[in-house]
N, CA, C and O atoms as a GROMACS GRO file, in nm:
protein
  480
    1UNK      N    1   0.083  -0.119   0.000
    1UNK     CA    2   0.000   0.000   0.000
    1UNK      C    3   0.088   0.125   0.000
    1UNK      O    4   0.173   0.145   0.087
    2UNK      N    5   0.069   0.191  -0.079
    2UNK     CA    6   0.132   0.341  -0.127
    2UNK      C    7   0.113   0.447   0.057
    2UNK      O    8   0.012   0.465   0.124
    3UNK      N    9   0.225   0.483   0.076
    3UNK     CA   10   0.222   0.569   0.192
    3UNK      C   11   0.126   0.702   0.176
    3UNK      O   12   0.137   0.746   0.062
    4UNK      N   13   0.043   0.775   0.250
    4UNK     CA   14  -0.011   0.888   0.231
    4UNK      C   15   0.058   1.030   0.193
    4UNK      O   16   0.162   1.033   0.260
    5UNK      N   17   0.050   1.114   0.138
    5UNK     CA   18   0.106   1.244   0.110
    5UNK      C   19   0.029   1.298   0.191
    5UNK      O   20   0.072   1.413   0.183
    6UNK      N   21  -0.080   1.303   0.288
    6UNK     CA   22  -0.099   1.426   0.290
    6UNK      C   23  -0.182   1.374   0.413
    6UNK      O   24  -0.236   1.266   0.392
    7UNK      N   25  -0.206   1.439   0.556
    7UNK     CA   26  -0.320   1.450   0.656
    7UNK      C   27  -0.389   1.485   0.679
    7UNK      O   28  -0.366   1.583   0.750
    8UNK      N   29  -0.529   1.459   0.657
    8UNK     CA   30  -0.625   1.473   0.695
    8UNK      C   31  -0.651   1.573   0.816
    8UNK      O   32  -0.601   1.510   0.909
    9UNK      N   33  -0.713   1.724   0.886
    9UNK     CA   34  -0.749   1.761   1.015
    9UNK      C   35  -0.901   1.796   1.002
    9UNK      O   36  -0.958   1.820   0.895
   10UNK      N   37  -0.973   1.797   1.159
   10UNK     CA   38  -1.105   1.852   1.102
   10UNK      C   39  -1.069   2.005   1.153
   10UNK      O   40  -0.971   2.039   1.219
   11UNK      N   41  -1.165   2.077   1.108
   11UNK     CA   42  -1.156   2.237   1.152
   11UNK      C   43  -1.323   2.279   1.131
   11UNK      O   44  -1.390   2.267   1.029
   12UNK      N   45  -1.360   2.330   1.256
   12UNK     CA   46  -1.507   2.412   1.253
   12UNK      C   47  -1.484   2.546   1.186
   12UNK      O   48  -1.415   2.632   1.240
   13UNK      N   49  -1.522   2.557   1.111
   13UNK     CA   50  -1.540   2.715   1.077
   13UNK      C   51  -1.706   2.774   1.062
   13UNK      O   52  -1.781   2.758   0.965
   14UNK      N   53  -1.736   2.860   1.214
   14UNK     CA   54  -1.875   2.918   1.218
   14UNK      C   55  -1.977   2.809   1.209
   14UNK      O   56  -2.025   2.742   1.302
   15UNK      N   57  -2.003   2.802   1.079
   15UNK     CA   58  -2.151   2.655   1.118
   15UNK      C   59  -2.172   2.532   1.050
   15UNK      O   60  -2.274   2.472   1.016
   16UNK      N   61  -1.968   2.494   1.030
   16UNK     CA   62  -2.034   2.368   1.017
   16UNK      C   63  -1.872   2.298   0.959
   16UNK      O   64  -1.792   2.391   0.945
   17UNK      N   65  -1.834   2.210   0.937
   17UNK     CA   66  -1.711   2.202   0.957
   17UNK      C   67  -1.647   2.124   0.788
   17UNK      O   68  -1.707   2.084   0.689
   18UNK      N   69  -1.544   2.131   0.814
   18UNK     CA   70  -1.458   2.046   0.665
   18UNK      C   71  -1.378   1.980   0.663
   18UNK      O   72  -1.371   1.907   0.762
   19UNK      N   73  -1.303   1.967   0.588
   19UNK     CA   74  -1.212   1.870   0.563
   19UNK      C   75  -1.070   1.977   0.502
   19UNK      O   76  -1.087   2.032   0.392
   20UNK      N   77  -0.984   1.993   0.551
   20UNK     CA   78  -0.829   2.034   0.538
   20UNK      C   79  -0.733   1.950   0.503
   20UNK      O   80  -0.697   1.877   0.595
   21UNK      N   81  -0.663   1.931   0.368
   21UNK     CA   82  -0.545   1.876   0.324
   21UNK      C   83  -0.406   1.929   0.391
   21UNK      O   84  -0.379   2.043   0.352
   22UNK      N   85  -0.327   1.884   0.466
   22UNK     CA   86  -0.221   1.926   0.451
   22UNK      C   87  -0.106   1.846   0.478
   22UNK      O   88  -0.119   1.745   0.547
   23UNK      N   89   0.002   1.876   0.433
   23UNK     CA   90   0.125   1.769   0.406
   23UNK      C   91   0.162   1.755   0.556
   23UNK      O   92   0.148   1.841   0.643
   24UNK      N   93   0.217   1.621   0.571
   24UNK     CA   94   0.304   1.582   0.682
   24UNK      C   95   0.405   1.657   0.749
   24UNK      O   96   0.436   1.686   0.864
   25UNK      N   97   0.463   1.684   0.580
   25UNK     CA   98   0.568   1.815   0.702
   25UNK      C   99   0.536   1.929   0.741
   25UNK      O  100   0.624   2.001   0.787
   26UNK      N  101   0.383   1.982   0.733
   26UNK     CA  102   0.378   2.054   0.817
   26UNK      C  103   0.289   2.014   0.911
   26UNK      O  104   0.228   2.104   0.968
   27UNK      N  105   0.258   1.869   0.951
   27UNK     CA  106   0.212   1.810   1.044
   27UNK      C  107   0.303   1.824   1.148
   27UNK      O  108   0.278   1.856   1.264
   28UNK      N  109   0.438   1.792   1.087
   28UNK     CA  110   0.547   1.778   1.193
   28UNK      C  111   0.618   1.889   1.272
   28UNK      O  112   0.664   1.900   1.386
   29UNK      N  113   0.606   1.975   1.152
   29UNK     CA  114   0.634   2.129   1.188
   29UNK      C  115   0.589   2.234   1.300
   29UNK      O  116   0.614   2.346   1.345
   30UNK      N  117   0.467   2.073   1.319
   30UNK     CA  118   0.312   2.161   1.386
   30UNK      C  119   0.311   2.319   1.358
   30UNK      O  120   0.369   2.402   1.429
   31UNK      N  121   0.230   2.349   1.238
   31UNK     CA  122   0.180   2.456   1.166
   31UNK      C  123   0.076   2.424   1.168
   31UNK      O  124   0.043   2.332   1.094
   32UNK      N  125  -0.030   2.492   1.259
   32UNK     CA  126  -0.114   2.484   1.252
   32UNK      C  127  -0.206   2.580   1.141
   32UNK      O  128  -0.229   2.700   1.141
   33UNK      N  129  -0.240   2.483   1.058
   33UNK     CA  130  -0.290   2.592   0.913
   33UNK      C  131  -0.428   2.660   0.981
   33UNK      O  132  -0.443   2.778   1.015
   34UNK      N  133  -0.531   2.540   0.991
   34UNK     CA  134  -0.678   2.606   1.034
   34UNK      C  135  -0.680   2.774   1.110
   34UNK      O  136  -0.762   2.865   1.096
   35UNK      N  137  -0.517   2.762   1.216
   35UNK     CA  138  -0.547   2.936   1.313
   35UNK      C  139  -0.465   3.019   1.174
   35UNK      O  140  -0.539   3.116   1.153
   36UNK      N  141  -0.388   3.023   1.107
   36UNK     CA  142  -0.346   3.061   0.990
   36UNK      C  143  -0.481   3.113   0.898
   36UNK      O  144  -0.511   3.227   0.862
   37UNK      N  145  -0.526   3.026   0.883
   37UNK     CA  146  -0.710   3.083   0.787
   37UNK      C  147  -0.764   3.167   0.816
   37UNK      O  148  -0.792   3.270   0.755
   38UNK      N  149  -0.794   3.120   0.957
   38UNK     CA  150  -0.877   3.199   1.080
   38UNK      C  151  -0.783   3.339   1.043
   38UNK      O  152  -0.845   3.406   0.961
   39UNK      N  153  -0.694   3.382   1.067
   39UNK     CA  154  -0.553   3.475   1.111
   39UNK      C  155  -0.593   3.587   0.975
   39UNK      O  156  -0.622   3.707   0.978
   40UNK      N  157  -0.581   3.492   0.862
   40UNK     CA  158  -0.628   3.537   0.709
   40UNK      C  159  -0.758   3.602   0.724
   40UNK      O  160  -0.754   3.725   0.712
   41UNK      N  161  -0.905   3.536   0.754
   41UNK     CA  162  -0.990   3.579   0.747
   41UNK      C  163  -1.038   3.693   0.822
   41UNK      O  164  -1.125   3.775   0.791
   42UNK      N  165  -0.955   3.681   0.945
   42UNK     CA  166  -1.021   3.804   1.076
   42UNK      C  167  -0.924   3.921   1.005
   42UNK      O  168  -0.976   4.032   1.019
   43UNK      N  169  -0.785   3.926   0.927
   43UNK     CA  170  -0.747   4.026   0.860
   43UNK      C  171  -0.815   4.113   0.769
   43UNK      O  172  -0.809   4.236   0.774
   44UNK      N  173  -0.888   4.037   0.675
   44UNK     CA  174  -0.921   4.076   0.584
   44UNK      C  175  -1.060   4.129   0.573
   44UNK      O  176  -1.074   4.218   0.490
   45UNK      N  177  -1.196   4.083   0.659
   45UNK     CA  178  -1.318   4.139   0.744
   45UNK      C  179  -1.265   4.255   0.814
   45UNK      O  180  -1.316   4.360   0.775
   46UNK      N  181  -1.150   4.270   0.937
   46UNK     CA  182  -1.136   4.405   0.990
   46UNK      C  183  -1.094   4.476   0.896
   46UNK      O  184  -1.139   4.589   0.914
   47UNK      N  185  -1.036   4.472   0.814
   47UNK     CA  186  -0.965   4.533   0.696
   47UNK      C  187  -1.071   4.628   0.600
   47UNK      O  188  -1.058   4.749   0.583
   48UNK      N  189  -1.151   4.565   0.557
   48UNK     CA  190  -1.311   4.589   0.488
   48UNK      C  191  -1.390   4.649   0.545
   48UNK      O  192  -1.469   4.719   0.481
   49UNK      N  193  -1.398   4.641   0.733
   49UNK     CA  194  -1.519   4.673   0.801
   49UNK      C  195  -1.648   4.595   0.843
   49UNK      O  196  -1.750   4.628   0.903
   50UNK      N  197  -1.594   4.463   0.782
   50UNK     CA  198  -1.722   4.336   0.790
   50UNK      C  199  -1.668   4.235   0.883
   50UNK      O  200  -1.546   4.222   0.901
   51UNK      N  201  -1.769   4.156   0.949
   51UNK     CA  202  -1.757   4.068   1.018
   51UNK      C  203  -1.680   3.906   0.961
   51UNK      O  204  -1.701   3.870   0.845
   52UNK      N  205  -1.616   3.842   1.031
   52UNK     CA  206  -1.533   3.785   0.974
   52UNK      C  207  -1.646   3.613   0.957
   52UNK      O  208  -1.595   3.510   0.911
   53UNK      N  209  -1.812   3.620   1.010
   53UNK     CA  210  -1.872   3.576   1.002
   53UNK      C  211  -1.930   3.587   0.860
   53UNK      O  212  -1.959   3.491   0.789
   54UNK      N  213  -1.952   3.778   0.811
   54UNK     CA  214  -1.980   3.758   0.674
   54UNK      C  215  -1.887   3.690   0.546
   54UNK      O  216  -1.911   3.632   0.440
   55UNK      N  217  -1.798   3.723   0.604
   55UNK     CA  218  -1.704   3.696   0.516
   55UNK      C  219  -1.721   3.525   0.418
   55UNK      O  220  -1.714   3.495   0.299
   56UNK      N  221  -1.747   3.436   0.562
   56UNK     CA  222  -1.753   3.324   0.511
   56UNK      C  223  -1.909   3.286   0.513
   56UNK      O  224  -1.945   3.169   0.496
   57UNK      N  225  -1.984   3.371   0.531
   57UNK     CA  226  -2.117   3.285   0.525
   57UNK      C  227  -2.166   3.287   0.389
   57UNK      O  228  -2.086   3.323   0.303
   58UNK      N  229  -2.307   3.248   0.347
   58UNK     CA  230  -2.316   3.229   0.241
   58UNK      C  231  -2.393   3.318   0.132
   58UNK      O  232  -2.432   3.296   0.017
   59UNK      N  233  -2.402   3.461   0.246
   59UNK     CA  234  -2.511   3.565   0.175
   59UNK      C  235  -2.369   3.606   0.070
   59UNK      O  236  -2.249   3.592   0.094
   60UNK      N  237  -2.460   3.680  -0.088
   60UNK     CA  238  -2.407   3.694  -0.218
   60UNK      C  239  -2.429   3.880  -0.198
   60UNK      O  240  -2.446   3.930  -0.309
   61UNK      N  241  -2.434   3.988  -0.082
   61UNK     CA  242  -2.408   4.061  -0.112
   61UNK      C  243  -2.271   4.160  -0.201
   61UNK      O  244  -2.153   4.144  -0.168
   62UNK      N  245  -2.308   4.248  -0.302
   62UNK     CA  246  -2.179   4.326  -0.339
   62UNK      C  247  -2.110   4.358  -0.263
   62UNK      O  248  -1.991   4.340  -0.292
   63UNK      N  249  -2.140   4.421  -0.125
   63UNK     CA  250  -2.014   4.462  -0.028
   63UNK      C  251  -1.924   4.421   0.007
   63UNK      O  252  -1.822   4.484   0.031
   64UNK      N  253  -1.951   4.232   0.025
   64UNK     CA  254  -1.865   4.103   0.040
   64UNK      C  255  -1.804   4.016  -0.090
   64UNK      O  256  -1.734   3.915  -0.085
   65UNK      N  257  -1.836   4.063  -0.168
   65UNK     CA  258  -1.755   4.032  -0.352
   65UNK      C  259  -1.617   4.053  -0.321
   65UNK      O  260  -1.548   3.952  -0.335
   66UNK      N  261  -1.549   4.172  -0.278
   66UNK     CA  262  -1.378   4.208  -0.294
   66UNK      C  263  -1.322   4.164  -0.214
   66UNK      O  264  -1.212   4.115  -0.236
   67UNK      N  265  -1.388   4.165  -0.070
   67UNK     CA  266  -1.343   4.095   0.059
   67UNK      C  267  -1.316   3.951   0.023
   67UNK      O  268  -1.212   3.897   0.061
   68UNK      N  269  -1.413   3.880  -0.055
   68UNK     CA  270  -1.419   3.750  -0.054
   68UNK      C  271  -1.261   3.706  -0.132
   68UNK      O  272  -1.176   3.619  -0.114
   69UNK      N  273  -1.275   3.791  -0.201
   69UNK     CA  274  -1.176   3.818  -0.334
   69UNK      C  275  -1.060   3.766  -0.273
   69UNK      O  276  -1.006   3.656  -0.290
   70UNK      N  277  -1.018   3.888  -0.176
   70UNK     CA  278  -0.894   3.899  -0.139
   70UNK      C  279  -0.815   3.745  -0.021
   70UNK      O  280  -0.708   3.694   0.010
   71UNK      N  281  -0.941   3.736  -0.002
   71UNK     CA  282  -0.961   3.607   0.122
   71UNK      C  283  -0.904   3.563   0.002
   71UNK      O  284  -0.816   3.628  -0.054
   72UNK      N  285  -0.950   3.452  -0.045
   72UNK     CA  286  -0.944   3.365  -0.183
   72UNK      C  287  -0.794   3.377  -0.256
   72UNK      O  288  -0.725   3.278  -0.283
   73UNK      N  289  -0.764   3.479  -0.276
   73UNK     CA  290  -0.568   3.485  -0.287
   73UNK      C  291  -0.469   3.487  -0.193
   73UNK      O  292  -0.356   3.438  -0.192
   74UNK      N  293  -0.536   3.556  -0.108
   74UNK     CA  294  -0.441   3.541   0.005
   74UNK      C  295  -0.456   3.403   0.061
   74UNK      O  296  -0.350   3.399   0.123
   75UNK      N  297  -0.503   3.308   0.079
   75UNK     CA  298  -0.533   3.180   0.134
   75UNK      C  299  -0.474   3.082   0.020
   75UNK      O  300  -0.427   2.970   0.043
   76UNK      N  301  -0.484   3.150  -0.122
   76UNK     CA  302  -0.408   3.030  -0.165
   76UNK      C  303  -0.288   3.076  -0.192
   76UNK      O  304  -0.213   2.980  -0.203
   77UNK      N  305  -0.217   3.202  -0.212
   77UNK     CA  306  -0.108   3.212  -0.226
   77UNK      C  307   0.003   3.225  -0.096
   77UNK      O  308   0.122   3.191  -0.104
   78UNK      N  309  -0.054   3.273   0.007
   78UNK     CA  310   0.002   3.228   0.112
   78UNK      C  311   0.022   3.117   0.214
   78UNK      O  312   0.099   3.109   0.309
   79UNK      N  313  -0.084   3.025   0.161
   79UNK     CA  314  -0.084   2.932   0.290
   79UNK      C  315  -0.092   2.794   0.158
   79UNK      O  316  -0.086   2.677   0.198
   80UNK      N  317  -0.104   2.818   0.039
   80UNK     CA  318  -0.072   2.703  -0.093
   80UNK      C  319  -0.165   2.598  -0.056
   80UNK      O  320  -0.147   2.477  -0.062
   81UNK      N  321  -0.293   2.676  -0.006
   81UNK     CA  322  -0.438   2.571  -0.008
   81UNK      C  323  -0.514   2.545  -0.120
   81UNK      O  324  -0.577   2.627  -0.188
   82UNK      N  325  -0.505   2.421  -0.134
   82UNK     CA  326  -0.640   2.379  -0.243
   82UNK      C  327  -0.703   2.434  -0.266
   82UNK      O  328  -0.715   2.513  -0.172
   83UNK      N  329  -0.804   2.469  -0.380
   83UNK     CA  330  -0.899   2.497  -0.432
   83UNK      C  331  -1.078   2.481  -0.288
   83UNK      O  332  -1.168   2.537  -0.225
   84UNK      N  333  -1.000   2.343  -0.330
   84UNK     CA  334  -1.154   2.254  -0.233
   84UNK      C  335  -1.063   2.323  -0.085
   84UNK      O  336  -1.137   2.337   0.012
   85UNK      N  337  -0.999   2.341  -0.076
   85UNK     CA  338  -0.972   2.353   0.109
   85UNK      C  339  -1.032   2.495   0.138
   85UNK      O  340  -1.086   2.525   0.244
   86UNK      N  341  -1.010   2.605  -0.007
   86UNK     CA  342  -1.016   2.779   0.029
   86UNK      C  343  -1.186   2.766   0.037
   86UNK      O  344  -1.259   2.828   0.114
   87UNK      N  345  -1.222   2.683  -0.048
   87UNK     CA  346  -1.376   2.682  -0.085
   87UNK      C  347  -1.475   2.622   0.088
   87UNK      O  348  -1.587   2.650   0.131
   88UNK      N  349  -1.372   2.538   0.139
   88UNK     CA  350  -1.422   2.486   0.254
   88UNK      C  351  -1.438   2.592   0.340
   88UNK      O  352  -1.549   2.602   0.392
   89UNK      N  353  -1.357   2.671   0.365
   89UNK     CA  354  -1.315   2.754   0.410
   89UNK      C  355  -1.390   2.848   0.390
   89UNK      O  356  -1.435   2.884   0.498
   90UNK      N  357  -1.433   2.916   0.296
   90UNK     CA  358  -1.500   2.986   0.278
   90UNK      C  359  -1.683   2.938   0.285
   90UNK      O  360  -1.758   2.943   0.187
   91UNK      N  361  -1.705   2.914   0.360
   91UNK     CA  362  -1.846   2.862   0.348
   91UNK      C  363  -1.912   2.763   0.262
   91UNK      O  364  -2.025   2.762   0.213
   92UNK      N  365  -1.793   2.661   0.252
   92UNK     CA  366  -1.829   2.517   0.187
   92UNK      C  367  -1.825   2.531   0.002
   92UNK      O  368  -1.843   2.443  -0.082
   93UNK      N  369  -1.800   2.658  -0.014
   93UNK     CA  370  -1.819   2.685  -0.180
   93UNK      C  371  -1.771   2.570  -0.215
   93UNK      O  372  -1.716   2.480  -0.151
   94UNK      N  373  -1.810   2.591  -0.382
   94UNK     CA  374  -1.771   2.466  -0.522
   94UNK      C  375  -1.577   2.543  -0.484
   94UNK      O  376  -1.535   2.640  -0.420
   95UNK      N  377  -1.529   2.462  -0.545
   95UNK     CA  378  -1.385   2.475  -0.617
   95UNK      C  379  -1.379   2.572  -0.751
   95UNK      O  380  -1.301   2.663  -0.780
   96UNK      N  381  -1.452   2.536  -0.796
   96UNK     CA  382  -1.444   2.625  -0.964
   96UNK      C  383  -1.491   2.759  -0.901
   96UNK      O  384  -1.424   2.859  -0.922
   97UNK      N  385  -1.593   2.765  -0.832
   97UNK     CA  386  -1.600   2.901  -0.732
   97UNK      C  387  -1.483   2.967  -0.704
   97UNK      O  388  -1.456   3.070  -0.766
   98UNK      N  389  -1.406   2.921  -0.618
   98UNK     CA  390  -1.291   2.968  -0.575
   98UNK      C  391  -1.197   2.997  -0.692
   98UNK      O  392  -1.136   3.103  -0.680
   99UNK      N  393  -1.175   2.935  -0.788
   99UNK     CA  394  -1.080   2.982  -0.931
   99UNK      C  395  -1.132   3.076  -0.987
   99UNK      O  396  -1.059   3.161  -1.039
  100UNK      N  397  -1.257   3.085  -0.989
  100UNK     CA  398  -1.325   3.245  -1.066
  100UNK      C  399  -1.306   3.343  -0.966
  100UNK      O  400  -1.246   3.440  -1.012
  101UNK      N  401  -1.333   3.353  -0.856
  101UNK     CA  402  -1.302   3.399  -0.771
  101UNK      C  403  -1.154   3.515  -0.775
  101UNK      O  404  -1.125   3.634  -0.780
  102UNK      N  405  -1.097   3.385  -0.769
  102UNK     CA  406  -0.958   3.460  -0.784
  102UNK      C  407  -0.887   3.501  -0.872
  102UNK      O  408  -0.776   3.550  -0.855
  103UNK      N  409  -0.946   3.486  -0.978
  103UNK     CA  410  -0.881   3.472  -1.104
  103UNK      C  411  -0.986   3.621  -1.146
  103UNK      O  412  -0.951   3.706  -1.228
  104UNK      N  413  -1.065   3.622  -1.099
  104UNK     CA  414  -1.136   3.787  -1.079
  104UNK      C  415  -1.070   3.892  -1.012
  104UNK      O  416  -1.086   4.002  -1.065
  105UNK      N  417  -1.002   3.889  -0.914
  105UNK     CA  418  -0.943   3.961  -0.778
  105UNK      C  419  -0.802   3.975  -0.888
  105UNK      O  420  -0.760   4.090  -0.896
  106UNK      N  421  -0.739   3.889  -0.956
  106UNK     CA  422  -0.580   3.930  -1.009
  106UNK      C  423  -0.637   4.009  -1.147
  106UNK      O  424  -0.560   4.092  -1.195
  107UNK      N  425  -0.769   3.987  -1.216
  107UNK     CA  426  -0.783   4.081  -1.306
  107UNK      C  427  -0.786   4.211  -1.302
  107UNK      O  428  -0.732   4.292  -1.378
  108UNK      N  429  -0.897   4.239  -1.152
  108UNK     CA  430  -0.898   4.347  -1.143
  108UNK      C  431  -0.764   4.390  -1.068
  108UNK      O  432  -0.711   4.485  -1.126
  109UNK      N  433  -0.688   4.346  -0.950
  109UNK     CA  434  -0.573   4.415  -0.909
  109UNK      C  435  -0.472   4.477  -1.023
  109UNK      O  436  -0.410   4.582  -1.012
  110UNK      N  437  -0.469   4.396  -1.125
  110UNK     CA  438  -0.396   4.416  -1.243
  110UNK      C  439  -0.413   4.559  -1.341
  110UNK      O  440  -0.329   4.618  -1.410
  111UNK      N  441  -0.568   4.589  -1.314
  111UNK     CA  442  -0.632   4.695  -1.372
  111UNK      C  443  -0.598   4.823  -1.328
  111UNK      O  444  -0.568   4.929  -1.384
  112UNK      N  445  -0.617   4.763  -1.156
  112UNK     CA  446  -0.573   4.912  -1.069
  112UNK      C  447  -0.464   4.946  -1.084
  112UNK      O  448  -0.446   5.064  -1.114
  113UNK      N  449  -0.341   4.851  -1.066
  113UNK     CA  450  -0.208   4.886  -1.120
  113UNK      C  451  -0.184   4.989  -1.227
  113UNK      O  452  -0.130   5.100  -1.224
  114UNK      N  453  -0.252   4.905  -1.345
  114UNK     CA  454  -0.246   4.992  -1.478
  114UNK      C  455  -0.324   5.117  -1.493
  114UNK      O  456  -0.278   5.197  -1.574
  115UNK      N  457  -0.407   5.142  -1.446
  115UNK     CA  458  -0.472   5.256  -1.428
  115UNK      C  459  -0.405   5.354  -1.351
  115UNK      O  460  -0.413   5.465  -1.404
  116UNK      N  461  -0.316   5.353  -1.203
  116UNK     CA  462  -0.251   5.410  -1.118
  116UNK      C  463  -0.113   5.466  -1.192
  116UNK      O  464  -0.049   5.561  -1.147
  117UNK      N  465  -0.068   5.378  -1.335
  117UNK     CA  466   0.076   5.388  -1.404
  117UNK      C  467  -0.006   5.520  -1.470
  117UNK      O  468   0.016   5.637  -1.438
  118UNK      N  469  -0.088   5.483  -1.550
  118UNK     CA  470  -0.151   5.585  -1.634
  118UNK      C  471  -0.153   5.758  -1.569
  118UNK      O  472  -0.133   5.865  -1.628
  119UNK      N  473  -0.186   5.730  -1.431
  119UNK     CA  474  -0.216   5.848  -1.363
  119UNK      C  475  -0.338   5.874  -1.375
  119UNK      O  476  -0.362   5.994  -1.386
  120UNK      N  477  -0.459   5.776  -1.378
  120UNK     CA  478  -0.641   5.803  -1.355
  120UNK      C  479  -0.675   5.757  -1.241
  120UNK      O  480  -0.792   5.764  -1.203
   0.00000   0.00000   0.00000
């Protein structure tokens, strides 16, 4: 039998819980990713002005679109979480969720850039 890559943890987030991939060595490292998320998410709600409850729940207001955004890159580019783990994370979303998602947030950051070079 093929050895595992990767461990299994559970983590509650607000109302209701998931499933977290993460490698052994940072099992061993004890890195705890789940307070890392948490760490991510309460940044980025105080950051915005929203509760770090909206952030991940499952209402589709505009106010929570950029917030969500930023959650969603920062979680995978800093902490190199799955698709399915950011989506867990975020209030159980699809995966393909989370890639539009983010792949929205680098279009537009990209825009602001170029717009700020321009001087508008």
């Amino acid at each position: 039998m093929r050895a595992m890559a990767s461990t299994v943890i559970k983590c509650v987030v607000c109302h209701g819980t998931g499933e977290l991939r993460i490698s052994k060595a940072d099992v061993l490292a004890g890195i705890d990713l789940s307070a890392l998320a948490r760490e991510i998410i309460d940044e980025v709600a105080h950051r915005h002005g929203i509760l770090p409850g909206d952030l991940i729940g499952m209402r589709r207001f505009p106010r929570l679109v950029r917030p969500r955004q930023e959650a969603v890159v920062r979680l995978r580019d800093e902490l190199d979480m799955t698709w399915k783990a950011v989506g867990l994370i975020l209030g159980g979303r699809d995966h393909s969720t989370m890639i539009y998602s983010y792949r929205r947030a680098r279009g537009e950051t990209a825009l602001e850039v170029k717009r700020r070079k321009n001087g508008r």
